[in-house]
MARDRENKOL-310077 format. One record per residue (C-alpha): x, y, z; residue in three letters; residue number from 1. Coordinates in steps of 0.001 Angstrom, whole numbers, plus 500000, padded with zeros to 6 digits. Last residue first. Example, Ala and Ser with C-alpha at 12.3 -4.5 7.8 and 13.67 -1.06 7.14 Angstrom:
2
(rec (513670 498940 507140) 'SER' 2)
(rec (512300 495500 507800) 'ALA' 1)
***
This chain:
137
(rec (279616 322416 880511) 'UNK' 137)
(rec (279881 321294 883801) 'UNK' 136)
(rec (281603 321873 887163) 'UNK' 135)
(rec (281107 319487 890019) 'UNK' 134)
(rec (281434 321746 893350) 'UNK' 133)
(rec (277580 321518 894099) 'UNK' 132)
(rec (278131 317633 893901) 'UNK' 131)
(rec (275276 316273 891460) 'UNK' 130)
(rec (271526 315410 891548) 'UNK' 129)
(rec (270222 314413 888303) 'UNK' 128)
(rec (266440 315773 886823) 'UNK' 127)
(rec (265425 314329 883597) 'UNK' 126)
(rec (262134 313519 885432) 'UNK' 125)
(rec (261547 315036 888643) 'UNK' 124)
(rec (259120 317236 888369) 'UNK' 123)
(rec (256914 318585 890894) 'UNK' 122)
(rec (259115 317171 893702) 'UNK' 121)
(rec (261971 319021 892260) 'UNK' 120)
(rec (259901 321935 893306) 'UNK' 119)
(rec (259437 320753 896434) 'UNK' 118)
(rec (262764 320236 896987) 'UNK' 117)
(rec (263931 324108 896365) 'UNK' 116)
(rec (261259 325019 898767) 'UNK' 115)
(rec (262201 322255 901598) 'UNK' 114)
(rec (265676 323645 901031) 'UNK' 113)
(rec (264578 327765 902000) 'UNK' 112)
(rec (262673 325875 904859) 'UNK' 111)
(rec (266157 324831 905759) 'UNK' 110)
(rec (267903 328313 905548) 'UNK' 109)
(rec (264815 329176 907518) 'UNK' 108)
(rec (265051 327267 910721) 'UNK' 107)
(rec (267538 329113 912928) 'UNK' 106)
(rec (264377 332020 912817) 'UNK' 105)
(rec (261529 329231 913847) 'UNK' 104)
(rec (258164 329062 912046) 'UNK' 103)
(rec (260328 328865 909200) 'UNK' 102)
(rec (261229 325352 909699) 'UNK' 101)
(rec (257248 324466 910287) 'UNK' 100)
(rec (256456 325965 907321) 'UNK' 99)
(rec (259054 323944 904893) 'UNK' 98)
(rec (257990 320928 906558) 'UNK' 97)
(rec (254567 321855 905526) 'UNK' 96)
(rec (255658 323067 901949) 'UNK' 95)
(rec (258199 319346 901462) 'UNK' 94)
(rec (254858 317116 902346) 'UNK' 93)
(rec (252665 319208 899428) 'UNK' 92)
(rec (255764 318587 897477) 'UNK' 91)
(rec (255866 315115 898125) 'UNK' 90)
(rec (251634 315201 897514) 'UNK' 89)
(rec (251551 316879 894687) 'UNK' 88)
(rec (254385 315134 892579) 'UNK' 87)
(rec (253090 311502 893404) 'UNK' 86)
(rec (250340 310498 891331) 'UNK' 85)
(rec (249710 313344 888763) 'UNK' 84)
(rec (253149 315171 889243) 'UNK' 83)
(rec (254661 311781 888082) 'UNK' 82)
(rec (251936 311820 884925) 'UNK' 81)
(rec (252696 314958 883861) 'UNK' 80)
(rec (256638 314661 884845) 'UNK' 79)
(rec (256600 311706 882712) 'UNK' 78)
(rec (254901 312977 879919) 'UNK' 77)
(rec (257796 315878 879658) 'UNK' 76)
(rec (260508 313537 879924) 'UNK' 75)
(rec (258821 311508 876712) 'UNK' 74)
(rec (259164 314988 875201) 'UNK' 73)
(rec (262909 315367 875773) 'UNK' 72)
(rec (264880 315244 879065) 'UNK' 71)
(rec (264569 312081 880078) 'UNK' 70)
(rec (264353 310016 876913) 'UNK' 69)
(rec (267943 311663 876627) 'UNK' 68)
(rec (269074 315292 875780) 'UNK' 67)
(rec (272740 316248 875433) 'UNK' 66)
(rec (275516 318057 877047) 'UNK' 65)
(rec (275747 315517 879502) 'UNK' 64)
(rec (275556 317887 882869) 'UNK' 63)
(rec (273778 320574 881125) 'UNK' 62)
(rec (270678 318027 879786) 'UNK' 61)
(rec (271062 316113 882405) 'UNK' 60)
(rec (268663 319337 884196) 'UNK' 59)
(rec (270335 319854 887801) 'UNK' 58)
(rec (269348 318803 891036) 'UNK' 57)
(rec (272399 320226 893964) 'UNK' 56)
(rec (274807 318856 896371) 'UNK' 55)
(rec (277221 320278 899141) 'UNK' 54)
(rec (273862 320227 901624) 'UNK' 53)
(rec (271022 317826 900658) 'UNK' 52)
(rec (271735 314716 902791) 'UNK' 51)
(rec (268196 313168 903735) 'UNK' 50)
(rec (266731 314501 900680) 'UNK' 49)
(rec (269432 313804 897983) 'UNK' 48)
(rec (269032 310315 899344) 'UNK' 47)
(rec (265378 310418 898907) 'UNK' 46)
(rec (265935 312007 895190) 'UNK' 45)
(rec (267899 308909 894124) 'UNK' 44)
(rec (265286 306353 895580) 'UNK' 43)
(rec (262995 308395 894257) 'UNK' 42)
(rec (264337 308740 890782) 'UNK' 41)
(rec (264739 304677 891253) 'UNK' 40)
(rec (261040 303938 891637) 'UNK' 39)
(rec (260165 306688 888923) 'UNK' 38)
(rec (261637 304212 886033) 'UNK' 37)
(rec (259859 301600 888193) 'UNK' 36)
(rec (256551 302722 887674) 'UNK' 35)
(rec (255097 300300 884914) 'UNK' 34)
(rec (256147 297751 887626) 'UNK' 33)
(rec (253619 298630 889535) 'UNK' 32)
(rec (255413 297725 893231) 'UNK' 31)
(rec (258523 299805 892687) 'UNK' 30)
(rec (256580 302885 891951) 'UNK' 29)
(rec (255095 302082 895758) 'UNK' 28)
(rec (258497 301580 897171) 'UNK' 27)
(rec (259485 304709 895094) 'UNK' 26)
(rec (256822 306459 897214) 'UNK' 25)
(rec (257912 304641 900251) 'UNK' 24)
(rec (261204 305993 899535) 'UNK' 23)
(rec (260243 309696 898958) 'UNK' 22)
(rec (258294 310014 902658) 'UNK' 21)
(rec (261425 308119 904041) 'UNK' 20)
(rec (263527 310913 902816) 'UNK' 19)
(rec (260849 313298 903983) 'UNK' 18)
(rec (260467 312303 907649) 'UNK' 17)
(rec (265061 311761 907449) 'UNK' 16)
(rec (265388 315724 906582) 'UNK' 15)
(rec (262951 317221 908576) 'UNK' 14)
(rec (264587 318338 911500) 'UNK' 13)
(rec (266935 315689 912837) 'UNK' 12)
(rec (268236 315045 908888) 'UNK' 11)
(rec (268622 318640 908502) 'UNK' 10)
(rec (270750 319032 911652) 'UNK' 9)
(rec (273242 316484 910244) 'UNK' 8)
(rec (273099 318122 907360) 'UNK' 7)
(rec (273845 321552 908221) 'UNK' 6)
(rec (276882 320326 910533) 'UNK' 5)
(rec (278064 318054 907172) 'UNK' 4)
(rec (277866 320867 905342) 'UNK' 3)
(rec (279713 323195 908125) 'UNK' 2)
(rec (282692 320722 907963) 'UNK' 1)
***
């Protein structure tokens, strides 16, 4: 009950301005072509960001036990070349929202999330978001 109370608030104050902010980004992946394997990250990672509480990004690599195309080298390129077009800017978008939430003292646990989601915004690649209860290897 109190995740769904933090995320409901989160989606009021900063949650839904960023989701959208990640969509029109994958909108724009979307559009390409050559970007549509970071299209549907972002449409992933949007929904993560308008409902973050009870879930988490982790590496695939720990929840597969394996590396993929995501995870390895190629994973590596396409982080360089996300963080290039796109990266900066979400996480630029995800440090002001972060500021303005810890202007206020009720604000900080989600300026704390804005943090964590900037950093995914960095580098997404090889990145899945999973239940924060989900155990793995």
């Amino acid at each position: 009950m109190l995740r769904l109370l933090g995320n409901i608030i989160w989606f009021v104050l900063g949650g839904l301005v960023m989701g959208l902010a990640w969509w029109l980004v994958g909108l724009l992946a979307l559009i390409t072509i050559v970007g549509i394997p970071w299209a549907r990250s972002c449409f992933v990672i949007g929904l993560f960001t308008f409902w973050p509480f009870g879930k988490q990004a982790v590496n695939r690599r720990y929840v597969n036990g394996r590396e993929d195309i995501g995870t390895g080298c190629l994973g590596m390129v396409g982080n360089i070349i996300w963080f290039i077009f796109a990266g900066i800017w979400l996480a630029i978008g995800h440090l002001i929202s972060a500021l303005l939430c810890f202007i206020t003292i009720i604000g900080i646990p989600f300026g704390i999330q804005h943090m964590k989601l900037a950093l995914i915004a960095l580098a997404p690649v090889g990145q899945t978001i999973v239940d924060i209860d989900r155990q793995w290897q």
